[in-house]
Structures are given as C-alpha cells and as structure tokens.
FIVEX-728642 format. One record per residue (C-alpha): y, z, x; chain. Coordinates in steps of 0.2 Angstrom, whole numbers, plus 5000, padded with zeros to 4 digits. Example, Ala and Ser with C-alpha at 12.3 -4.5 7.8 and 13.67 -1.06 7.14 Angstrom:
! FIVEX-728642
ATOM, 4978, 5039, 5062, A
ATOM, 4995, 5036, 5068, A
END
This chain:
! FIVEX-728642
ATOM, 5878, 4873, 5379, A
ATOM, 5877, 4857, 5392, A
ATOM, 5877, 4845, 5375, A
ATOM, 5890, 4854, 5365, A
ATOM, 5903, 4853, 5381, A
ATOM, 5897, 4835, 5384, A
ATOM, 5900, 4831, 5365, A
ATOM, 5918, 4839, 5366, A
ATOM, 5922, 4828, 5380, A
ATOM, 5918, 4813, 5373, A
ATOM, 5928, 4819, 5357, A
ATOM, 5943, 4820, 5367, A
ATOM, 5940, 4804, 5376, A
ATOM, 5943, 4794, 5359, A
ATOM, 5954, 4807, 5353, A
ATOM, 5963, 4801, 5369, A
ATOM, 5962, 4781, 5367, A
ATOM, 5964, 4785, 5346, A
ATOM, 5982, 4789, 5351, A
ATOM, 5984, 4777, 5365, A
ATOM, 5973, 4761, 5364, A
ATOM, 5970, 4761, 5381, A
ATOM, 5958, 4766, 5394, A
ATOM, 5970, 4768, 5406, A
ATOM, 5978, 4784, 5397, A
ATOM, 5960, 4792, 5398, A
ATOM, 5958, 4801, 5417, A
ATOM, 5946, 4813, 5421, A
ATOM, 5958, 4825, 5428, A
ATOM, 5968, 4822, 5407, A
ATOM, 5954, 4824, 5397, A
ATOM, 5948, 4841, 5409, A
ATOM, 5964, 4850, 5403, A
ATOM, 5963, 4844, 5384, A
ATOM, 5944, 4851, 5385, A
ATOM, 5947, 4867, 5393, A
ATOM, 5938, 4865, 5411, A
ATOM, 5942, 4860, 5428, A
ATOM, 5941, 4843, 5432, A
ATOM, 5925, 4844, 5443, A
ATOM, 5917, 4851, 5425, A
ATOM, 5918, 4833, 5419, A
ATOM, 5908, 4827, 5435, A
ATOM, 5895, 4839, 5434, A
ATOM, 5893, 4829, 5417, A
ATOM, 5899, 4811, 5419, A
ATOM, 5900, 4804, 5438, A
ATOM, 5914, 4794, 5435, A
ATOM, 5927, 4788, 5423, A
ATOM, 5917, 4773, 5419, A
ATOM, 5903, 4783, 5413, A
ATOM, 5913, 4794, 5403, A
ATOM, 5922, 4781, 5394, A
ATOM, 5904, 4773, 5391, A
ATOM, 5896, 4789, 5383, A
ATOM, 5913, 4791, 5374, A
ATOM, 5913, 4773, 5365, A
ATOM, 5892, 4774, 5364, A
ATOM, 5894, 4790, 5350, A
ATOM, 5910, 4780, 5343, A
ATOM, 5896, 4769, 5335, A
ATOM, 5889, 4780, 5324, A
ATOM, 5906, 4785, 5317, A
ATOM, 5910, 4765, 5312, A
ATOM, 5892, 4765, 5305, A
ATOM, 5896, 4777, 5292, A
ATOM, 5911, 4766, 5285, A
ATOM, 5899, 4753, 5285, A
ATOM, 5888, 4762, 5273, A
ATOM, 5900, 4770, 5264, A
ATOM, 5907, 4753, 5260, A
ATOM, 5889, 4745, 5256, A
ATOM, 5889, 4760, 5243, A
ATOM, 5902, 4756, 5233, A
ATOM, 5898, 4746, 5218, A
ATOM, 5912, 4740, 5211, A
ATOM, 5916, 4727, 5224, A
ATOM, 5908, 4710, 5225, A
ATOM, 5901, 4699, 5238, A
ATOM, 5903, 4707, 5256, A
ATOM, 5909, 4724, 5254, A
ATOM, 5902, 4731, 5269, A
ATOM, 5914, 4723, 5277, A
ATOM, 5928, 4732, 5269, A
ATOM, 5918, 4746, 5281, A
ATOM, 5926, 4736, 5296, A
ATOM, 5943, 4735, 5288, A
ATOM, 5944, 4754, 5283, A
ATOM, 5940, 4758, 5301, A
ATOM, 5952, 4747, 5308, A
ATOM, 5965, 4756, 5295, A
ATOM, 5960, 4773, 5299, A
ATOM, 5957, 4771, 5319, A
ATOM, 5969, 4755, 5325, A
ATOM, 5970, 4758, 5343, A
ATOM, 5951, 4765, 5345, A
ATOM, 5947, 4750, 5337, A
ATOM, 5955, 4739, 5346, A
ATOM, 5948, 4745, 5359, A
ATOM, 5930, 4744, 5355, A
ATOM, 5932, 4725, 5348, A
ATOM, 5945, 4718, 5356, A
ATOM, 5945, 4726, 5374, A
ATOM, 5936, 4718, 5388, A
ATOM, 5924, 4730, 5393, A
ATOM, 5906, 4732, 5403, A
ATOM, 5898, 4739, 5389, A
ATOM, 5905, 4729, 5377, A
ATOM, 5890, 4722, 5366, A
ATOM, 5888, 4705, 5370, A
ATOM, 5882, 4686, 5359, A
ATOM, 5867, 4682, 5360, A
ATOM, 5857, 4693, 5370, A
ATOM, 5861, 4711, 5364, A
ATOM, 5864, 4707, 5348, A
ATOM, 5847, 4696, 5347, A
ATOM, 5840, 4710, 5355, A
ATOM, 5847, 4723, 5340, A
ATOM, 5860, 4733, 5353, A
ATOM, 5874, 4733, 5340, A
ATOM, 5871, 4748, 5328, A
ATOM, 5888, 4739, 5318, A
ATOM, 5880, 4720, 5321, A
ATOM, 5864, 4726, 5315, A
ATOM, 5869, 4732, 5298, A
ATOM, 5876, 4715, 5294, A
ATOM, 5862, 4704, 5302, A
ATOM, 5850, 4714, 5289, A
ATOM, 5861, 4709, 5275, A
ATOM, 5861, 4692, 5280, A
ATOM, 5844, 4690, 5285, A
ATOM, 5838, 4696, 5266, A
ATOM, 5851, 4685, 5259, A
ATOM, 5842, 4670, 5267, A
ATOM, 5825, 4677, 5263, A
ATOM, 5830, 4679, 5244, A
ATOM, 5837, 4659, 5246, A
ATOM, 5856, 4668, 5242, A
ATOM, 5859, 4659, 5257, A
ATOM, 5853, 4643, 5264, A
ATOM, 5842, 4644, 5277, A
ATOM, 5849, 4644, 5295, A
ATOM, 5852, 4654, 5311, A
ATOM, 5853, 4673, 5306, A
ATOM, 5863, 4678, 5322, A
ATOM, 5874, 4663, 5322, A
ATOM, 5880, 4667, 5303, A
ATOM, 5882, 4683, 5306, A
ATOM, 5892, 4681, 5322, A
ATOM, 5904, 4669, 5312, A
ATOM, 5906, 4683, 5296, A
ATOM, 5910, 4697, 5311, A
ATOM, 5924, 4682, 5317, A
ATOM, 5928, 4679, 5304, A
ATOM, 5933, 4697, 5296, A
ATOM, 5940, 4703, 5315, A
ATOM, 5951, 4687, 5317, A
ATOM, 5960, 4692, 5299, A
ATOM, 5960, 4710, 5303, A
ATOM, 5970, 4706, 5322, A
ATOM, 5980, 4696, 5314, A
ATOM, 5984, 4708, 5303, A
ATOM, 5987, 4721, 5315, A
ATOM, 5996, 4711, 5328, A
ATOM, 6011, 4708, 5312, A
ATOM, 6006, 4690, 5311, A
ATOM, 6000, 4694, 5289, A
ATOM, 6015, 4701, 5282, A
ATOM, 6004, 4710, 5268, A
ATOM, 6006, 4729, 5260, A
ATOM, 5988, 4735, 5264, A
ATOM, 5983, 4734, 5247, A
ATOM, 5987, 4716, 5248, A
ATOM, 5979, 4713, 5264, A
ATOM, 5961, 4721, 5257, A
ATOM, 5963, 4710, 5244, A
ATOM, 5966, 4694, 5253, A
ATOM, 5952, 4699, 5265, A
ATOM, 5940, 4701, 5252, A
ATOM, 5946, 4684, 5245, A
ATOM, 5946, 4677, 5262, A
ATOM, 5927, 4683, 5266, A
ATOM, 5919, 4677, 5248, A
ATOM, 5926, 4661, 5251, A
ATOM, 5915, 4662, 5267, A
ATOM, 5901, 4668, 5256, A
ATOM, 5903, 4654, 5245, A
ATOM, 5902, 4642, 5257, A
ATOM, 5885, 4651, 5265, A
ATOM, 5875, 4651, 5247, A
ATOM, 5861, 4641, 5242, A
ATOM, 5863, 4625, 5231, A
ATOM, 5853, 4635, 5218, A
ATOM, 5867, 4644, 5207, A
ATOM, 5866, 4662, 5209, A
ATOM, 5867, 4675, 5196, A
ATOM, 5881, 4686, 5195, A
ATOM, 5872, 4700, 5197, A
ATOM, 5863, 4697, 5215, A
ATOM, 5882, 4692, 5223, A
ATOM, 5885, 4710, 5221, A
ATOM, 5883, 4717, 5240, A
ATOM, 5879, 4703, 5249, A
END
C-alpha cells in the first residue's frame, strides 16, 4: 500500500510539470489534493519537495527508455533510429521534457562522471550502440563517451530548436530533417572502410 501511494504521487508530480514545465507549479500541499491525502501524507513519504521531485523525475526514466526501444525496433528506418525515441518523447511530453533535459537541476545526470559511471538509463542505451559500432570498426576508433555525448547534443540542440519556434517545420518535416541531420553525423563518424547497406541499419 505504502509503494502503490508513493507510485501515485510521483505520477501526479509529472502529471503536474507535463502540463506546466516547471517545478515551481509542483508544491507538496498541490499534488496532496490531486492524490487524495493530506499534505503531511506526502511527508510521511518524501521529506521535502526536493525529494519528491527527485523520485518523480528518477521513475520518468524508465518511461523515456521505452521510446528508446521502441524506436531501436523499428526496422524501416536507417542509421540512428533510436534517436527518433528522443524526438517522439519530446513530441509526446514537451514540457516534462524540458524539464528533464534542459532544466537545471541537482539530480540532473551530469558529463563525465555519471554517465562514465553508467547513471543515465537514456545515455546508456546510446553509448552501447556506439560503443559496438566502434567494436564492429562501423565507427572509427575514439572516445565512446565523448561521441555519444556529441550525438545526444547534437539531437537535443535540433529538437530545442525546434520546440523554441526557431525550425519552422510541420512535424513530419521536422522528423525528417532530423533524421537527415543525425545521418549526416553518422556519416561523418564511420570508418574509412565502406560499409554495407545492410549493417547502417540501427546504428
């Protein structure tokens, strides 16, 4: 019962910045009245507001993970389609995901230690990709954090761009110049040795 009212709260906290985009509209006398309890219900689970947003954003994680996979999945795109994971999110969720990339936060995962460390659930699905594409010689050899680092950057600056208004795009056109955008990267990252059509798909 204690983990099922916990889970419920944190579902209303990013229900809360999925509307707003900011922390500032979660309180912990709000989200007691969208939960159902008193206020000193949310201490008995979370001792302050900081800790609740924390537990809130920490379960978040699992939910971008699955539009990672999802996207990994598909086989009729080429070259980096886990990213499109990152774009769907953004699509579906664009105040939540602002605020768990672009806020600045305590808990924000941070470059290099916790992502060398393998913190990131979201940064550790692409490091793997890159890390065997290296292996395979896909890619040339190089720093495995460092490129992925500059593939999130690279994907997140398009995407805030988009979302700030600065790409006037449909989304359809968007996706696509995203994709062309990342592949580009791509190219730039592969070995000297030509690759066969068939390994660039899901890079």
């Amino acid at each position: 019962m204690e983990k099922k009212t916990s889970s419920r709260i944190c579902a209303v906290v990013l229900e809360l910045l999925d509307h707003f985009g900011d922390g500032s509209a979660v309180s912990m006398r709000r989200v007691a009245k969208e939960v159902g309890v008193t206020p000193m219900a949310i201490y008995k689970h979370f001792p302050n507001r900081s800790a609740l947003l924390e537990a809130a954003t920490s379960t978040e994680y699992k939910r971008i993970g699955g539009y990672f996979r999802r996207a990994n999945a598909r086989k009729n795109v080429r070259g980096l389609r886990g990213m499109l994971g990152y774009l769907d999110y953004a699509f579906d969720h664009p105040h939540l995901f602002q605020y768990m990339f672009s806020s600045v936060r305590k808990d924000a995962y941070r470059f290099p230690s916790d992502l060398k460390a393998g913190k990131s659930p979201t940064m550790n699905i692409l490091r793997s990709i890159v890390e065997r594409a290296m292996k395979s010689r896909r890619f040339r050899p190089d720093d495995v954090d460092e490129v992925s680092l500059t593939i999130w950057a690279h994907a997140h600056g398009l995407i805030m761009l988009y979302l700030a208004g600065r790409i006037d795009l449909t989304r359809a056109q968007f996706r696509r110049l995203y994709m062309h955008s990342l592949n580009r990267l791509l190219e730039g990252l592969c070995s000297q040795v030509p690759i066969p059509d068939s390994h660039k798909q899901g890079l």
